[in-house]
MARFI-84915 format. One record per residue: y, x, z of N, C-alpha, C in turn. Coordinates in steps of 0.1 Angstrom, whole numbers, plus 2048, in hexadecimal, padded with zeros to 3 digits. Each point is the difference from the previous one (the first is absolute). Example, Ala and Ser with C-alpha at 12.3 -4.5 7.8 and 13.67 -1.06 7.14 Angstrom:
residues 2
7C788484E80C7F780080C809800
80B7FC7F980B80980080B7F8808
***
This chain:
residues 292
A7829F2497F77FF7F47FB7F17FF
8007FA7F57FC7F47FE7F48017FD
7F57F98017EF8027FF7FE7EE7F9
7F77FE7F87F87F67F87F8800806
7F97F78067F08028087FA7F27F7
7F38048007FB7FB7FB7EE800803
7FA7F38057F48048077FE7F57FE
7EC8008007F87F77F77F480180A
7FA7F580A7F27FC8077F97F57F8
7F580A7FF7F67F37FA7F6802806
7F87F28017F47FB8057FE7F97F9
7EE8038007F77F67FB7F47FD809
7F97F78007F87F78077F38017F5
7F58018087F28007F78027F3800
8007F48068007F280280E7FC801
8027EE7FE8097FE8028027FB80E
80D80A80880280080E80A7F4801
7FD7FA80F8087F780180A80080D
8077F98058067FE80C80580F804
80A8047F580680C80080F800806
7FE80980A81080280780580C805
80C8067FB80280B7FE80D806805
80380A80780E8038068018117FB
8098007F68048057FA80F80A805
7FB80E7FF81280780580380C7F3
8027FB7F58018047F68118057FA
8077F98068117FD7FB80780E807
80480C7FE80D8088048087F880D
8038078048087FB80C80E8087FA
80D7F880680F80C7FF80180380F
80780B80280280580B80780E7FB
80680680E80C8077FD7FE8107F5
7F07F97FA80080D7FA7FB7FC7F1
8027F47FB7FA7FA7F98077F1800
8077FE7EF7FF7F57FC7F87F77F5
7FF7F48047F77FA7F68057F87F6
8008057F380D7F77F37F87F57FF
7EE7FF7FE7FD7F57F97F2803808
7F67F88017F98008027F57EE7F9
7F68027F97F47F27FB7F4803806
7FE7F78087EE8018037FA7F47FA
7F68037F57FB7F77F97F4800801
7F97F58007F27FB8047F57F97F5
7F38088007FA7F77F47F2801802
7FC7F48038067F17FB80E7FB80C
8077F87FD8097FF80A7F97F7811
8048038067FE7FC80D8007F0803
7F67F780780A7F77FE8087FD810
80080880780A80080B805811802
80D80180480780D80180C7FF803
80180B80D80D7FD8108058137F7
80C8028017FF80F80380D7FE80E
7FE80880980880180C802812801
80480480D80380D8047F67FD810
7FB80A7FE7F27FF80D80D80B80B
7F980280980280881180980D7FE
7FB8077F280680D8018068017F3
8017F77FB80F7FD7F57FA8007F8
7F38007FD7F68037F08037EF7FA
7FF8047F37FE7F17F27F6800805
7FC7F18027F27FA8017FC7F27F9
7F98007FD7FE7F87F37F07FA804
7FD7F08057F77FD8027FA7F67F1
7F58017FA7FD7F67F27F2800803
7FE7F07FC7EF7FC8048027F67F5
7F28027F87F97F57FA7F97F8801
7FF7F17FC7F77F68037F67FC7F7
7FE8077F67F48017F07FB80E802
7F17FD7FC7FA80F7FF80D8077F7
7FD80E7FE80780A7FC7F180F7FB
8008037F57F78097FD808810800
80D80080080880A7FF8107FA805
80580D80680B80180480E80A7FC
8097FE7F980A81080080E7FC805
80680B8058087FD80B80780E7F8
8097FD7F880D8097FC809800805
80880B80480D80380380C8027F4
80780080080F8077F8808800809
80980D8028087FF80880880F7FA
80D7FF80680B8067FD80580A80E
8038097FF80480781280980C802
8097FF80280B8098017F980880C
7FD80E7FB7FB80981180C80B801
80B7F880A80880B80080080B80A
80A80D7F97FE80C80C7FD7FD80B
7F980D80780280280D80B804807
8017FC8088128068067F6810808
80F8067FF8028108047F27FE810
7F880A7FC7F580180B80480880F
8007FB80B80180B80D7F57FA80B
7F980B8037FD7FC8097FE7F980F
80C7F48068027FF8097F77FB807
7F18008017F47FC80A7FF80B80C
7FE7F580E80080A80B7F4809800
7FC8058097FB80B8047F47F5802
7F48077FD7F07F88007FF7FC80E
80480B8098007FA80F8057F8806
80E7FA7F98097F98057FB7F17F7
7F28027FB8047F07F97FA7F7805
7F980080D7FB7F780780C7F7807
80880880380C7FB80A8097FB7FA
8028027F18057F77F47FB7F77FE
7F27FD7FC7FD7F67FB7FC7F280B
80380680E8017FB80C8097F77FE
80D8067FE8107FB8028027F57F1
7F57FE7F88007F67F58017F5806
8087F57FF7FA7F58047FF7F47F5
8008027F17FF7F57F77F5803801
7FA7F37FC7F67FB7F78027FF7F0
80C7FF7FB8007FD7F47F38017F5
7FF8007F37F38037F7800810800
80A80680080080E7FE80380980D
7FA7F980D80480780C7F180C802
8038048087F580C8007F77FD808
8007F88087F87FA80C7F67FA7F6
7FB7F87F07FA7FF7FD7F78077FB
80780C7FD7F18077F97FC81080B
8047FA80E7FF80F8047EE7FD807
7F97F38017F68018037F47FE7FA
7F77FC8017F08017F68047F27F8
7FC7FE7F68037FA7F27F37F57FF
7FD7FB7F87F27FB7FB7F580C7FA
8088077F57FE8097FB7FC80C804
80B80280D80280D80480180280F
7F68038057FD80380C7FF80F805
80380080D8028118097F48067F7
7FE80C8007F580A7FB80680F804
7F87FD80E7FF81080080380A7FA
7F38047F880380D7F08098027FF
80A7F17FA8068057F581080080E
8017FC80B80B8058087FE80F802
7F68038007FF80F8058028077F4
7FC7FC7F68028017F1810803801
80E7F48038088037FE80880780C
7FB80180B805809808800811802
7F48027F37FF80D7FD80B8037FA
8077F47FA80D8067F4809803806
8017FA80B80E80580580880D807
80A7FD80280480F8068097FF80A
80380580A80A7FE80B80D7FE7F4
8087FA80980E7F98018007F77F0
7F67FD7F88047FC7FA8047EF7FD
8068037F78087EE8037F87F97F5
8027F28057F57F77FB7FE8027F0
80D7FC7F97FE8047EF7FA80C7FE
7FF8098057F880A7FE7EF801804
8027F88097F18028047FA7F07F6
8067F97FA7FC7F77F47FB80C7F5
8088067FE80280A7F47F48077FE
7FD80980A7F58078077F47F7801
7FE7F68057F17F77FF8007FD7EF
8067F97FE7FF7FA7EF7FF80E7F7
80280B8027FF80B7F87F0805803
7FB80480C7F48018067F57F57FC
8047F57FE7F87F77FE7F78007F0
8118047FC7FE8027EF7F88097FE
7FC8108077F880B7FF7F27F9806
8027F98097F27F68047F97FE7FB
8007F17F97FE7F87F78038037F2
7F37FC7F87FE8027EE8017F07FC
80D8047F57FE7F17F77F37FE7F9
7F67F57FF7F97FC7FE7FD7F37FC
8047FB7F67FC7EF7FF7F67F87FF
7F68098037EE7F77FF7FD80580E
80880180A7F880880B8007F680A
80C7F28028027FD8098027F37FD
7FF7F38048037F27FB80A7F980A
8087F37F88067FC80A8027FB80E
7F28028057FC7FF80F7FB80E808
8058097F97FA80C80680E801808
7F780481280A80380A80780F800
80980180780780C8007F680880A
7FC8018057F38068077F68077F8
7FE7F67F17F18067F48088067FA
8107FD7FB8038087F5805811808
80280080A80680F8077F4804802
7F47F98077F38088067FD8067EE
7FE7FA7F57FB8087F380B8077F6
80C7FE80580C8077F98067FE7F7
7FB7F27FA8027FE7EF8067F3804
8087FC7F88047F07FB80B7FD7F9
8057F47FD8087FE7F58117FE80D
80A7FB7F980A7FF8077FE7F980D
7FC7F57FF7FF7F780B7F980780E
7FB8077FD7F680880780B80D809
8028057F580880980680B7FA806
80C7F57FE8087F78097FB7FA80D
7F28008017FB7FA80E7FC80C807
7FD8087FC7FC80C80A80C805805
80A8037F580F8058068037F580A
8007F58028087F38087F780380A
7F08028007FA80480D80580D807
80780A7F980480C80580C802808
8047FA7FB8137F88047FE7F8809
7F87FB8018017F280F7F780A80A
7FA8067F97F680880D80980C809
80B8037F980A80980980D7F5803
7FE7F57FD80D7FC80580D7F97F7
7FD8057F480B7FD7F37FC7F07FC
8097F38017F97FC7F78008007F1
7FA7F97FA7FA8007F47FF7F27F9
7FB7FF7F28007F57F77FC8047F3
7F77F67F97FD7FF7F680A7FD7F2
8028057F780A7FC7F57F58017F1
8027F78017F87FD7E88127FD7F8
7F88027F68088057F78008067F1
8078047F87FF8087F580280A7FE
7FC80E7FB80480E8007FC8057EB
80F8028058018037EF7F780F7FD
7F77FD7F77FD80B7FB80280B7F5
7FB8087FA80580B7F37F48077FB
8067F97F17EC8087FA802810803
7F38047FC80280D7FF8078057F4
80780F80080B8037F67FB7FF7EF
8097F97FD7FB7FF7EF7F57F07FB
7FC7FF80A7F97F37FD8057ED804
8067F87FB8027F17FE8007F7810
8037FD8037FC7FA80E7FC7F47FA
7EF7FD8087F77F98018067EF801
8017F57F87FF7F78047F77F980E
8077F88087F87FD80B7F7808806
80080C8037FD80E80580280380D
80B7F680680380680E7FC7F1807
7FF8008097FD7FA80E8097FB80B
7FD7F880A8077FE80C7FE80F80C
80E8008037FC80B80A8027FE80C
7FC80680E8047FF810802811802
80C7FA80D80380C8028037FC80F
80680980C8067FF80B80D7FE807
8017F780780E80080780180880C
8078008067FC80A80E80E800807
8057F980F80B7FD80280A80C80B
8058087FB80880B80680C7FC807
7FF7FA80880C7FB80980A7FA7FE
8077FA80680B7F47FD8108057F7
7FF80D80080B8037F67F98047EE
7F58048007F980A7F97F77F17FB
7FA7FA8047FA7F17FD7EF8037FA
7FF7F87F77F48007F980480A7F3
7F680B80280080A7EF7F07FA7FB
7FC8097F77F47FD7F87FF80A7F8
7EF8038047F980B7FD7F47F97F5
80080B7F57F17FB7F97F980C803
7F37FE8087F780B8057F98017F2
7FC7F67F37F78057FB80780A7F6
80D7FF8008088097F780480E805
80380080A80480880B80F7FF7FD
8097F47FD8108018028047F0803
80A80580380E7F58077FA7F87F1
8057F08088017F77F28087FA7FF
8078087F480A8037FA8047EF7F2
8078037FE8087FC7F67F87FB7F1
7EF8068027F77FE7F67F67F580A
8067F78057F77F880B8087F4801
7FA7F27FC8037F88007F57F980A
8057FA80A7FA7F580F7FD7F37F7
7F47F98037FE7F38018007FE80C
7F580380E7FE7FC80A80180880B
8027FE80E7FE80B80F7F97F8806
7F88068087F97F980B7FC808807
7FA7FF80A7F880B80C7F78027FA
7F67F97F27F480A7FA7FB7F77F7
7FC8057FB7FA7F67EF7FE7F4801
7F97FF80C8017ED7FE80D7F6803
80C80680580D7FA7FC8057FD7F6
7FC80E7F68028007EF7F97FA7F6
7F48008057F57FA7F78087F97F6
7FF8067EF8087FF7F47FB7F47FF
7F07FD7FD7FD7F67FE7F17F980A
8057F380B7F47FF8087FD7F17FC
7F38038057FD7EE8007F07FC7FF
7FF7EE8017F67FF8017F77F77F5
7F37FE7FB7FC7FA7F47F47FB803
7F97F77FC7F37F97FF7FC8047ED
7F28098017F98047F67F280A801
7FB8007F47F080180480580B7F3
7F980B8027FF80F7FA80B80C804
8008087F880E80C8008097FB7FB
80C80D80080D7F98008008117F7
8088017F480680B7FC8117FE800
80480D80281280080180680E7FC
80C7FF7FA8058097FE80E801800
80880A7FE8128008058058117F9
8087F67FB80880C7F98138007FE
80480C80280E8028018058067FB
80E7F77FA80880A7F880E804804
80980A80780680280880C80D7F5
8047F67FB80880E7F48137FC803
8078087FE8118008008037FB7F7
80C7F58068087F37F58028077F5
8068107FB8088067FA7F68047F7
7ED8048007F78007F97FF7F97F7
***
């Protein structure tokens, strides 16, 4: 399926901010599930310095700093993305008990080795609860894809989507102890649940196509950046990906910008500013098929 993405960040400054610098992971990545035809990241006002490279774990990184106040900022995407099939699904992940002694016998480092994300994160640190949380899911003999399956399904009966409930600094600890939060929330409590029995884990942002309800227009700029889970099932079976806030595999309606061990690897947009008042912002996505 071919996808048009299309995504729009704005900021504004009560004052005009100065000595603005900004590291940006906004660009699609290709990889073996996903090609990229075209991709523009455009800037306004334009930058007057800007590197884009590939950072640690293969993400587009795009650093832009200004040297003139700036009262506003917008940072558009256009981009083009072939999301092709999934190949035929089987489960070959070993047995949950056998994956300590697997992931023993790893010996890369590479960006996508598992030895990265199997221990506490910035983000995402051991938490009791939510281990015991996911060791209630499990069941004798079962094999690791399955016991992914089982936590991210549980999790989903957990946790209530809520978008006023939780902010971008709310820990995986606040959003599980009160039940509620938006994606990101639910991706860090799963990654704490996963590392807490042993599986590792990783953070994925991205796009997730959505569908009005029947009979009604789909919403210009209506949809959002999404996060979901990686979770690594052994050296034949590799990295799959789970969205806990959906409760399914992500599928073929999921386009990757970034992975990391937890949000602040992905951070779409970070950085730093010199200014005196609030700052308003907003972001909007439009994620529709070439053939629309």
């Amino acid at each position: 399926m071919i996808y048009d993405i299309r995504l729009v960040i704005d900021y504004a400054y009560a004052a005009p901010s100065d000595g603005v610098r900004t590291i940006l992971r906004l660009i699609p990545q290709g990889d073996a599930a996903q090609s990229v035809h075209s991709a523009l990241l455009t800037i306004d006002p334009p930058p007057d310095e800007r590197r884009d490279f590939t950072d640690f774990f293969g993400n587009v990184t795009t650093t832009v700093g200004w040297h003139h106040p700036v009262t506003a900022i917008t940072y558009s995407l256009q981009t083009r993305i072939d999301r092709l099939p999934d190949p035929p699904f089987l489960d070959l992940s070993p047995p949950l008990a056998a994956l300590a002694a697997t992931l023993a016998a790893q010996q890369g480092l590479d960006p996508l080795s598992p030895h990265h994300f199997s221990g506490a994160s910035a983000r995402v640190a051991p938490l009791e609860e939510v281990t015991d949380f996911a060791r209630d899911c499990l069941s004798p003999g079962m094999t690791v894809f399955q016991a992914v399956q089982a936590i991210g399904q549980a999790l989903h009966r957990r946790l209530e989507f809520d978008a006023a409930a939780t902010t971008v600094d709310t820990t995986p600890a606040e959003a599980f102890a009160q039940g509620r939060g938006v994606c990101q929330d639910f991706a860090h409590v799963m990654i704490a649940a996963l590392r807490g029995i042993g599986v590792p884990a990783g953070y994925v942002s991205g796009f997730l196509r959505t569908f009005p309800p029947p009979g009604q227009p789909r919403l210009e700029g209506a949809d959002a950046m999404h996060a979901w889970v990686q979770a690594w099932c052994g050296p034949e079976m590799g990295w799959v990906e789970f969205d806990p806030t959906n409760d399914q595999m992500a599928g073929p309606d999921y386009v990757t910008v970034a992975r990391g061990r937890d949000y602040g690897d992905v951070l779409p947009v970070h950085g730093v500013l010199r200014s005196a008042g609030g700052q308003t912002s907003g972001q909007s996505v439009d994620m529709v098929p070439a053939e629309e």
